[in-house]
C-alpha positions as CSV (number, residue, x, y, z in Angstrom):
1,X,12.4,-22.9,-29.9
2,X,12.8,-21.1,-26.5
3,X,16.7,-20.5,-26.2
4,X,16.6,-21.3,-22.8
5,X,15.8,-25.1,-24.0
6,X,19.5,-26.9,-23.9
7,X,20.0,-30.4,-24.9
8,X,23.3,-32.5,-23.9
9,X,24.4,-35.5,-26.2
10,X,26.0,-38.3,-24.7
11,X,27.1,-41.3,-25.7
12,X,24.1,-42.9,-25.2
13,X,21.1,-40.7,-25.7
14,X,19.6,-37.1,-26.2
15,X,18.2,-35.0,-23.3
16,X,16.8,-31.8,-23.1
17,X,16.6,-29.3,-20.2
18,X,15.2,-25.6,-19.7
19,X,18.1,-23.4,-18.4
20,X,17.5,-20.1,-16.8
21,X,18.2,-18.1,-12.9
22,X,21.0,-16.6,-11.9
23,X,22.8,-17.4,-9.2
24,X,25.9,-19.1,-8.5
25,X,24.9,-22.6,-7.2
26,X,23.0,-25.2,-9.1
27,X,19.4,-26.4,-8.8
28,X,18.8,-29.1,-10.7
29,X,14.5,-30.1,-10.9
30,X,13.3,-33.1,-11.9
31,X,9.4,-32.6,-12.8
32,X,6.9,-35.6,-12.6
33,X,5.1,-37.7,-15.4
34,X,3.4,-35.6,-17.8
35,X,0.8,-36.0,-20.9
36,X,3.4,-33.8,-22.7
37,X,6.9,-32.3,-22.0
38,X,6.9,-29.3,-19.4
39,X,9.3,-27.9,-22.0
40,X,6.7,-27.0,-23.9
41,X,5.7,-24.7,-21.2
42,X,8.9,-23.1,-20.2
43,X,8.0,-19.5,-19.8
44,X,5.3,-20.7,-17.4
45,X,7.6,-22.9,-15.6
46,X,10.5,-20.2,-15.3
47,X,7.6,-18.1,-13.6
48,X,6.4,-20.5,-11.1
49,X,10.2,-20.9,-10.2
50,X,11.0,-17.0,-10.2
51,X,12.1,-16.8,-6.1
52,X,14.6,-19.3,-6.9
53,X,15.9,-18.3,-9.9
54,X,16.9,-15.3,-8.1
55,X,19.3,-17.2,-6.5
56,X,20.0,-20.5,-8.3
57,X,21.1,-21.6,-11.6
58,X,17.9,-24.0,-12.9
59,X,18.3,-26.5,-15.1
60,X,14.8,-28.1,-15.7
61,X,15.4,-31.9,-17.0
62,X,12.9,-33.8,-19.2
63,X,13.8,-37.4,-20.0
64,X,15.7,-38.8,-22.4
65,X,14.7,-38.2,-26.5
66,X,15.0,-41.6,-27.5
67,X,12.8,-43.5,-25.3
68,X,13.4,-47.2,-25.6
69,X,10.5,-49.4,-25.5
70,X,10.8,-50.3,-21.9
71,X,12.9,-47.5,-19.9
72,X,12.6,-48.1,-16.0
73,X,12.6,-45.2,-13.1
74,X,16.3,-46.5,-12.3
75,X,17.4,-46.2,-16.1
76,X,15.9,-42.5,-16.0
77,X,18.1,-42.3,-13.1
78,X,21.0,-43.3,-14.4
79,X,20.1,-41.4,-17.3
80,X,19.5,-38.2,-15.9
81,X,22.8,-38.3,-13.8
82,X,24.7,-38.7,-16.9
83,X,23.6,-35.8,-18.7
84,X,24.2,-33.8,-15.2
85,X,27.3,-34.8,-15.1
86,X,27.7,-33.8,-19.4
87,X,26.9,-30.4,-18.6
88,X,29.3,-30.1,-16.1
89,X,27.6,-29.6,-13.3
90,X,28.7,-30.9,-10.1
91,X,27.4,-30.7,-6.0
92,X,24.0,-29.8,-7.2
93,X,21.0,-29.3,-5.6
94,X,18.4,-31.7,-6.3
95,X,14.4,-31.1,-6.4
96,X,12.5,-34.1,-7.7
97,X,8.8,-34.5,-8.0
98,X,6.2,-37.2,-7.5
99,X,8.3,-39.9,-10.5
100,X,10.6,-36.7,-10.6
101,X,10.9,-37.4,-6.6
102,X,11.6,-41.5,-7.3
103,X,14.7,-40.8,-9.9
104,X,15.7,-37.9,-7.6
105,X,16.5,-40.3,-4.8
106,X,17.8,-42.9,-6.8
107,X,20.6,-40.2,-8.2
108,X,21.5,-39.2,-4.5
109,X,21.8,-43.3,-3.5
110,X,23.8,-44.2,-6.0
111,X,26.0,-40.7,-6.8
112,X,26.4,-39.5,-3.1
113,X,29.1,-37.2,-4.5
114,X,26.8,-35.4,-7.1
115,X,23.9,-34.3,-5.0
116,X,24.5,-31.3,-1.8
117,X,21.1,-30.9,-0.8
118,X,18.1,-32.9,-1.5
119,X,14.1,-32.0,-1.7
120,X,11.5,-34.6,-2.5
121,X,8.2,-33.7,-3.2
122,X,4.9,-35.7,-3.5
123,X,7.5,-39.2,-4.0
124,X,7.3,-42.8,-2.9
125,X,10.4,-44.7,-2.7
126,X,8.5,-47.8,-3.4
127,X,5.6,-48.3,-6.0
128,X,2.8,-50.7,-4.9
129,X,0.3,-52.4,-6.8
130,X,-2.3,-49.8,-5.8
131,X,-0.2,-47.0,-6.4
132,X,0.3,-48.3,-10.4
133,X,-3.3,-49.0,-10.2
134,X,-3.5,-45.0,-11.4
135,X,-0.7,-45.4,-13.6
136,X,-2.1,-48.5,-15.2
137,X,-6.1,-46.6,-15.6
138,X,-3.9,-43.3,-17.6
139,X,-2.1,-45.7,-19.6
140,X,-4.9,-47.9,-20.7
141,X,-6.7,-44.3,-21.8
142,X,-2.9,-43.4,-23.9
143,X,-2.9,-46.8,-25.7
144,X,-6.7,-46.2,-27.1
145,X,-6.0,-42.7,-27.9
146,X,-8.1,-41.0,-25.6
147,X,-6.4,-37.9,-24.7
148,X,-9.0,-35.9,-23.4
149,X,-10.0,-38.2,-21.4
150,X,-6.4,-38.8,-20.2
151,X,-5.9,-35.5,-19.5
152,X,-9.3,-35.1,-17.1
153,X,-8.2,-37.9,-15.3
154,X,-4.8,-37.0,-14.8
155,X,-6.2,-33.4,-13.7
156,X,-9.2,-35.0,-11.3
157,X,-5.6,-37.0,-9.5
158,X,-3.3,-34.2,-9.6
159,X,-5.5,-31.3,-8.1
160,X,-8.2,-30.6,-5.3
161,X,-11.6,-30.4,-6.4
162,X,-11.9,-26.4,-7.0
163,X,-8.4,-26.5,-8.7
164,X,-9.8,-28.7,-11.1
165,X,-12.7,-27.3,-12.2
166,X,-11.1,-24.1,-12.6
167,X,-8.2,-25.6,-15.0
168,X,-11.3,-28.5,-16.4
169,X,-11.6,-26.0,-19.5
170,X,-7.5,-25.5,-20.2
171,X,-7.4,-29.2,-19.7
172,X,-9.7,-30.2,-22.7
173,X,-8.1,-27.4,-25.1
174,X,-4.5,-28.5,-24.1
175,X,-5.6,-32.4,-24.7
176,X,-6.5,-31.0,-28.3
177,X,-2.6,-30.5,-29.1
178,X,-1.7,-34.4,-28.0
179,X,0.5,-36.0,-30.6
180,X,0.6,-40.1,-31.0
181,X,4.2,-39.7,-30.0
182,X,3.2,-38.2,-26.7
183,X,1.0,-40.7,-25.7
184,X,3.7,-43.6,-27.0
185,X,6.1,-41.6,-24.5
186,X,3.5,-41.1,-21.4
187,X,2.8,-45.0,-21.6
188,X,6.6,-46.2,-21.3
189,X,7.2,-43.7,-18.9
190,X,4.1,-44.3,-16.6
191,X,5.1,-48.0,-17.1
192,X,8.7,-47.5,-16.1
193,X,7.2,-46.9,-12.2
194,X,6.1,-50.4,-12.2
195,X,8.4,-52.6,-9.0
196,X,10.3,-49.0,-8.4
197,X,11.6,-49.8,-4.7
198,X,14.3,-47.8,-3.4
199,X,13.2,-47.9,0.5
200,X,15.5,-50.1,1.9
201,X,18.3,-47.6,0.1
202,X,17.4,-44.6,1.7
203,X,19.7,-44.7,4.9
204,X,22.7,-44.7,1.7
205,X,21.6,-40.9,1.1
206,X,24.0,-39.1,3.0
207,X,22.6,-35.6,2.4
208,X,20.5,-33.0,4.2
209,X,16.9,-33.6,2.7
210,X,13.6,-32.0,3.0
211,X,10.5,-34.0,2.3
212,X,6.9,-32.6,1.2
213,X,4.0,-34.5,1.3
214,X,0.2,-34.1,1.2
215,X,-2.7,-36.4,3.8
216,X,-5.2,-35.7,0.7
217,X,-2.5,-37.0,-2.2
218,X,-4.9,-39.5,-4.6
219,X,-2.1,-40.5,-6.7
220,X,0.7,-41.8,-4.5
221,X,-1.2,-41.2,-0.8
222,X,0.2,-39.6,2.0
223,X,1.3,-42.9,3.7
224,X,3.9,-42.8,0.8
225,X,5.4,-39.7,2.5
226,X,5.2,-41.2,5.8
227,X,7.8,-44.4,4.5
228,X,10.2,-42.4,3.7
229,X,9.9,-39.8,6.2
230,X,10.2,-43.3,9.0
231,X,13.5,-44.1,7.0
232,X,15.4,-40.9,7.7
233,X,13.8,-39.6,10.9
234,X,16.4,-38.5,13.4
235,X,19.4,-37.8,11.0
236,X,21.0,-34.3,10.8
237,X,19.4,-31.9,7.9
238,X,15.8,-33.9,7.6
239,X,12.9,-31.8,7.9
240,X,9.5,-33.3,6.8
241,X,6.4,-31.3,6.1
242,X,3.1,-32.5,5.1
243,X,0.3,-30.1,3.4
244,X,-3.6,-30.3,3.2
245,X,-6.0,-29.3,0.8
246,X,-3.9,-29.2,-2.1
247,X,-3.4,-32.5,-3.5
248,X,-0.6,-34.8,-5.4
249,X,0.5,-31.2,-6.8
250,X,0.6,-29.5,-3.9
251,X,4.3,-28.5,-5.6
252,X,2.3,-26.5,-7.7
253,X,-0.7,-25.2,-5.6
254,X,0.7,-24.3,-2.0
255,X,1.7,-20.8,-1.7
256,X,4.7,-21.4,0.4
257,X,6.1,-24.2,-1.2
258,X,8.7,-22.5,-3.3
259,X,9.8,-20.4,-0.1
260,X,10.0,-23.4,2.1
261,X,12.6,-25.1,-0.6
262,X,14.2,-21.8,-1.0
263,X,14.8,-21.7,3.1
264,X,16.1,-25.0,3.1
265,X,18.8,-24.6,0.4
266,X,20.1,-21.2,1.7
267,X,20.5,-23.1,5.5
268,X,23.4,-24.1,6.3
Protein backbone atom coordinates (compact mmCIF):
# COMPACT_ATOMS: atom_id res chain seq x y z
CA UNK A 1 0.00 0.00 0.00
CA UNK A 2 0.98 3.63 -0.83
CA UNK A 3 2.62 4.90 2.58
CA UNK A 4 1.03 8.06 2.18
CA UNK A 5 -2.43 6.16 2.82
CA UNK A 6 -3.18 6.79 6.82
CA UNK A 7 -6.04 5.34 8.54
CA UNK A 8 -7.35 6.76 12.08
CA UNK A 9 -9.35 4.35 14.51
CA UNK A 10 -11.86 5.75 16.61
CA UNK A 11 -14.21 4.56 18.72
CA UNK A 12 -16.62 4.08 16.30
CA UNK A 13 -15.22 3.24 12.93
CA UNK A 14 -12.19 2.97 10.54
CA UNK A 15 -11.23 5.82 8.01
CA UNK A 16 -8.68 6.09 5.70
CA UNK A 17 -7.01 9.24 4.27
CA UNK A 18 -4.06 9.96 1.65
CA UNK A 19 -1.46 12.29 3.44
CA UNK A 20 1.11 14.22 1.55
CA UNK A 21 2.32 18.40 0.92
CA UNK A 22 4.24 20.22 2.99
CA UNK A 23 3.39 23.19 4.38
CA UNK A 24 2.56 24.27 7.71
CA UNK A 25 -1.32 24.75 7.59
CA UNK A 26 -3.83 22.07 7.01
CA UNK A 27 -6.01 21.30 4.01
CA UNK A 28 -8.32 18.93 4.56
CA UNK A 29 -10.39 17.57 0.92
CA UNK A 30 -13.25 15.87 0.92
CA UNK A 31 -13.73 14.17 -2.78
CA UNK A 32 -17.24 13.32 -4.16
CA UNK A 33 -19.11 9.90 -4.76
CA UNK A 34 -17.06 7.57 -6.60
CA UNK A 35 -17.45 3.93 -8.33
CA UNK A 36 -14.23 3.15 -6.25
CA UNK A 37 -12.08 4.87 -3.59
CA UNK A 38 -9.77 7.78 -4.95
CA UNK A 39 -7.29 6.14 -2.69
CA UNK A 40 -6.74 3.79 -5.13
CA UNK A 41 -5.41 6.55 -7.23
CA UNK A 42 -3.32 8.48 -4.91
CA UNK A 43 -0.25 9.18 -6.96
CA UNK A 44 -2.69 10.73 -9.54
CA UNK A 45 -4.50 12.59 -7.00
CA UNK A 46 -1.21 14.00 -5.11
CA UNK A 47 -0.42 15.30 -8.83
CA UNK A 48 -3.51 17.04 -9.59
CA UNK A 49 -3.04 18.69 -6.13
CA UNK A 50 0.79 19.58 -6.58
CA UNK A 51 0.34 23.74 -6.34
CA UNK A 52 -1.09 23.18 -3.02
CA UNK A 53 0.86 20.77 -1.62
CA UNK A 54 3.56 23.16 -1.91
CA UNK A 55 2.04 25.00 0.61
CA UNK A 56 -0.47 22.84 2.59
CA UNK A 57 -0.48 19.74 4.53
CA UNK A 58 -3.28 17.40 2.54
CA UNK A 59 -5.03 15.05 4.06
CA UNK A 60 -7.38 13.41 1.39
CA UNK A 61 -10.48 11.69 3.31
CA UNK A 62 -12.45 8.64 2.02
CA UNK A 63 -15.43 7.58 4.11
CA UNK A 64 -15.66 5.44 6.74
CA UNK A 65 -14.54 1.41 6.31
CA UNK A 66 -17.34 -0.01 7.84
CA UNK A 67 -20.19 1.29 5.98
CA UNK A 68 -23.45 0.53 7.74
CA UNK A 69 -26.31 -0.37 5.71
CA UNK A 70 -27.90 3.00 5.61
CA UNK A 71 -25.18 5.83 6.37
CA UNK A 72 -26.67 9.43 5.58
CA UNK A 73 -24.55 12.70 4.22
CA UNK A 74 -24.98 14.09 7.90
CA UNK A 75 -23.53 10.70 9.53
CA UNK A 76 -20.45 11.07 6.96
CA UNK A 77 -20.32 14.42 8.41
CA UNK A 78 -20.22 13.65 11.70
CA UNK A 79 -18.00 10.97 10.78
CA UNK A 80 -15.53 12.69 8.93
CA UNK A 81 -15.16 15.46 11.68
CA UNK A 82 -14.29 12.83 14.13
CA UNK A 83 -11.48 11.29 12.53
CA UNK A 84 -10.22 15.09 11.84
CA UNK A 85 -10.34 15.83 15.07
CA UNK A 86 -8.35 11.86 15.86
CA UNK A 87 -5.59 13.03 13.90
CA UNK A 88 -5.19 16.00 15.63
CA UNK A 89 -5.79 18.36 13.38
CA UNK A 90 -7.38 21.47 14.25
CA UNK A 91 -8.46 25.22 12.28
CA UNK A 92 -8.31 23.37 9.03
CA UNK A 93 -8.98 24.31 5.83
CA UNK A 94 -11.81 22.66 4.28
CA UNK A 95 -12.36 21.78 0.38
CA UNK A 96 -15.41 19.58 -0.27
CA UNK A 97 -16.69 18.37 -3.55
CA UNK A 98 -20.04 17.84 -5.28
CA UNK A 99 -21.28 14.97 -1.89
CA UNK A 100 -17.63 15.92 -0.70
CA UNK A 101 -19.11 19.76 -0.93
CA UNK A 102 -22.60 18.58 1.15
CA UNK A 103 -20.53 16.94 4.21
CA UNK A 104 -18.09 19.78 3.90
CA UNK A 105 -20.77 22.32 4.88
CA UNK A 106 -22.33 20.24 7.23
CA UNK A 107 -18.79 20.02 9.30
CA UNK A 108 -18.42 23.95 9.19
CA UNK A 109 -22.43 24.33 10.55
CA UNK A 110 -22.13 22.19 13.19
CA UNK A 111 -18.10 22.50 14.23
CA UNK A 112 -17.67 26.35 13.58
CA UNK A 113 -14.47 25.95 15.66
CA UNK A 114 -12.80 23.21 13.38
CA UNK A 115 -13.04 24.76 9.94
CA UNK A 116 -10.79 28.45 9.03
CA UNK A 117 -11.56 28.67 5.57
CA UNK A 118 -14.05 26.99 3.50
CA UNK A 119 -14.26 26.04 -0.44
CA UNK A 120 -17.25 24.30 -1.99
CA UNK A 121 -17.11 22.95 -5.24
CA UNK A 122 -19.87 21.60 -7.58
CA UNK A 123 -22.35 21.14 -3.96
CA UNK A 124 -25.92 21.59 -3.22
CA UNK A 125 -27.00 22.19 0.23
CA UNK A 126 -30.20 20.59 -0.53
CA UNK A 127 -30.88 17.33 -2.61
CA UNK A 128 -34.22 17.40 -4.64
CA UNK A 129 -36.03 14.74 -6.12
CA UNK A 130 -34.57 15.48 -9.53
CA UNK A 131 -31.14 15.85 -8.32
CA UNK A 132 -31.44 11.96 -6.75
CA UNK A 133 -33.12 11.18 -9.95
CA UNK A 134 -29.14 10.64 -11.22
CA UNK A 135 -28.26 9.06 -8.08
CA UNK A 136 -31.17 6.71 -8.15
CA UNK A 137 -30.39 5.79 -12.37
CA UNK A 138 -26.24 4.82 -11.07
CA UNK A 139 -27.58 2.93 -8.26
CA UNK A 140 -30.15 0.90 -9.99
CA UNK A 141 -27.07 -0.04 -12.54
CA UNK A 142 -24.75 -0.96 -8.97
CA UNK A 143 -27.50 -3.32 -7.63
CA UNK A 144 -27.72 -5.37 -11.08
CA UNK A 145 -24.00 -5.45 -11.44
CA UNK A 146 -23.49 -3.40 -14.26
CA UNK A 147 -20.30 -1.72 -13.77
CA UNK A 148 -19.49 -0.75 -17.06
CA UNK A 149 -22.35 0.56 -17.62
CA UNK A 150 -22.16 2.50 -14.32
CA UNK A 151 -19.14 3.78 -15.00
CA UNK A 152 -20.20 5.34 -18.70
CA UNK A 153 -22.86 6.86 -17.15
CA UNK A 154 -21.25 8.34 -14.36
CA UNK A 155 -18.51 9.62 -16.91
CA UNK A 156 -21.29 10.95 -19.63
CA UNK A 157 -22.64 13.20 -15.99
CA UNK A 158 -19.32 14.15 -14.66
CA UNK A 159 -17.55 15.45 -17.90
CA UNK A 160 -18.26 17.68 -21.16
CA UNK A 161 -18.77 15.87 -24.11
CA UNK A 162 -14.97 15.82 -25.55
CA UNK A 163 -13.71 14.96 -22.02
CA UNK A 164 -15.59 12.02 -22.23
CA UNK A 165 -14.88 10.46 -25.19
CA UNK A 166 -11.35 11.00 -24.60
CA UNK A 167 -11.43 9.18 -20.99
CA UNK A 168 -14.67 6.57 -22.79
CA UNK A 169 -11.72 3.99 -23.28
CA UNK A 170 -10.02 4.33 -19.43
CA UNK A 171 -13.51 4.26 -18.32
CA UNK A 172 -14.46 0.70 -19.69
CA UNK A 173 -10.87 -0.81 -18.59
CA UNK A 174 -11.13 0.75 -15.10
CA UNK A 175 -14.98 -0.69 -14.79
CA UNK A 176 -13.14 -4.11 -15.40
CA UNK A 177 -11.44 -3.89 -11.75
CA UNK A 178 -15.03 -3.25 -9.90
CA UNK A 179 -15.40 -5.45 -6.94
CA UNK A 180 -19.13 -6.48 -5.48
CA UNK A 181 -17.96 -4.62 -2.44
CA UNK A 182 -17.56 -1.46 -4.35
CA UNK A 183 -20.74 -1.37 -5.84
CA UNK A 184 -22.38 -2.52 -2.21
CA UNK A 185 -20.46 0.78 -0.97
CA UNK A 186 -21.32 3.21 -4.16
CA UNK A 187 -25.13 2.28 -3.57
CA UNK A 188 -25.34 3.26 0.29
CA UNK A 189 -23.33 6.12 -0.34
CA UNK A 190 -25.27 7.52 -3.42
CA UNK A 191 -28.30 6.63 -1.22
CA UNK A 192 -27.10 8.48 1.83
CA UNK A 193 -27.79 12.05 -0.47
CA UNK A 194 -31.44 11.18 -0.43
CA UNK A 195 -33.54 14.43 1.92
CA UNK A 196 -29.75 16.02 2.44
CA UNK A 197 -30.98 19.82 3.29
CA UNK A 198 -28.64 21.99 4.93
CA UNK A 199 -29.95 25.45 3.30
CA UNK A 200 -31.68 26.91 5.91
CA UNK A 201 -28.14 26.33 8.03
CA UNK A 202 -25.92 28.03 5.95
CA UNK A 203 -26.11 31.61 7.54
CA UNK A 204 -24.54 29.30 10.93
CA UNK A 205 -21.19 29.08 8.79
CA UNK A 206 -19.30 31.70 10.20
CA UNK A 207 -16.25 31.38 7.89
CA UNK A 208 -14.80 32.99 4.80
CA UNK A 209 -16.03 30.68 1.89
CA UNK A 210 -15.41 30.40 -1.76
CA UNK A 211 -18.06 28.76 -3.89
CA UNK A 212 -17.43 27.07 -7.48
CA UNK A 213 -20.00 26.15 -9.69
CA UNK A 214 -20.68 25.31 -13.29
CA UNK A 215 -24.13 26.72 -15.71
CA UNK A 216 -23.54 23.28 -17.72
CA UNK A 217 -23.37 20.94 -14.35
CA UNK A 218 -25.81 17.66 -15.39
CA UNK A 219 -25.59 16.17 -12.14
CA UNK A 220 -26.49 18.75 -9.43
CA UNK A 221 -27.28 21.91 -12.06
CA UNK A 222 -25.99 25.19 -11.76
CA UNK A 223 -29.14 26.59 -9.94
CA UNK A 224 -27.78 24.39 -7.09
CA UNK A 225 -24.75 26.87 -6.96
CA UNK A 226 -27.00 29.68 -7.23
CA UNK A 227 -28.96 28.59 -3.60
CA UNK A 228 -26.23 28.73 -1.80
CA UNK A 229 -24.52 31.46 -3.33
CA UNK A 230 -28.31 33.59 -2.44
CA UNK A 231 -27.66 32.39 1.20
CA UNK A 232 -24.31 33.91 1.88
CA UNK A 233 -24.19 36.85 -0.55
CA UNK A 234 -23.03 40.05 1.13
CA UNK A 235 -21.06 38.53 4.07
CA UNK A 236 -17.27 39.24 4.52
CA UNK A 237 -14.89 36.45 2.77
CA UNK A 238 -17.62 35.06 0.09
CA UNK A 239 -16.50 35.01 -3.28
CA UNK A 240 -18.61 32.98 -5.80
CA UNK A 241 -17.38 31.89 -9.23
CA UNK A 242 -19.26 29.91 -11.75
CA UNK A 243 -17.35 28.07 -14.83
CA UNK A 244 -18.57 26.97 -18.35
CA UNK A 245 -17.75 24.29 -20.50
CA UNK A 246 -16.48 21.96 -18.11
CA UNK A 247 -19.09 20.21 -16.40
CA UNK A 248 -20.11 18.64 -12.71
CA UNK A 249 -16.09 18.13 -12.59
CA UNK A 250 -15.12 21.19 -13.48
CA UNK A 251 -12.80 20.62 -10.02
CA UNK A 252 -10.99 18.40 -12.23
CA UNK A 253 -11.05 20.01 -15.76
CA UNK A 254 -10.61 23.87 -15.33
CA UNK A 255 -7.17 24.90 -15.57
CA UNK A 256 -7.42 27.59 -12.90
CA UNK A 257 -9.29 25.88 -10.43
CA UNK A 258 -6.44 24.73 -8.21
CA UNK A 259 -4.96 28.42 -8.39
CA UNK A 260 -8.16 30.08 -7.61
CA UNK A 261 -8.50 27.84 -4.19
CA UNK A 262 -4.82 28.32 -3.73
CA UNK A 263 -5.51 32.44 -3.84
CA UNK A 264 -8.22 32.20 -1.60
CA UNK A 265 -6.50 30.27 1.25
CA UNK A 266 -3.24 32.39 1.14
CA UNK A 267 -5.78 35.80 1.46
CA UNK A 268 -6.10 37.07 4.40
Amino acid sequence: MNTAIKTVKTNNFTMQYLEFGKGPEPLVILPGISVQSVLGSAQSVKGAYRLLAGHYKICLFDRRADLPPEYSVYDMARDTAEAIEAIGLDRVNLFGVSQGGMIAMKIAIDHPQLVKKLVLGSTSARITDEQFHSLDQWTALAKEGKATELYHAFGKALFPEAAYEQFREMLTETAKTVTEEDLRRFMILANGTQHFDVHDDLTKISCPVLLMGSEDDRVLGAEASRQIAEKLEGRPGFIFHMYNGYGHAAYDMAPDYKQRILDFLLND
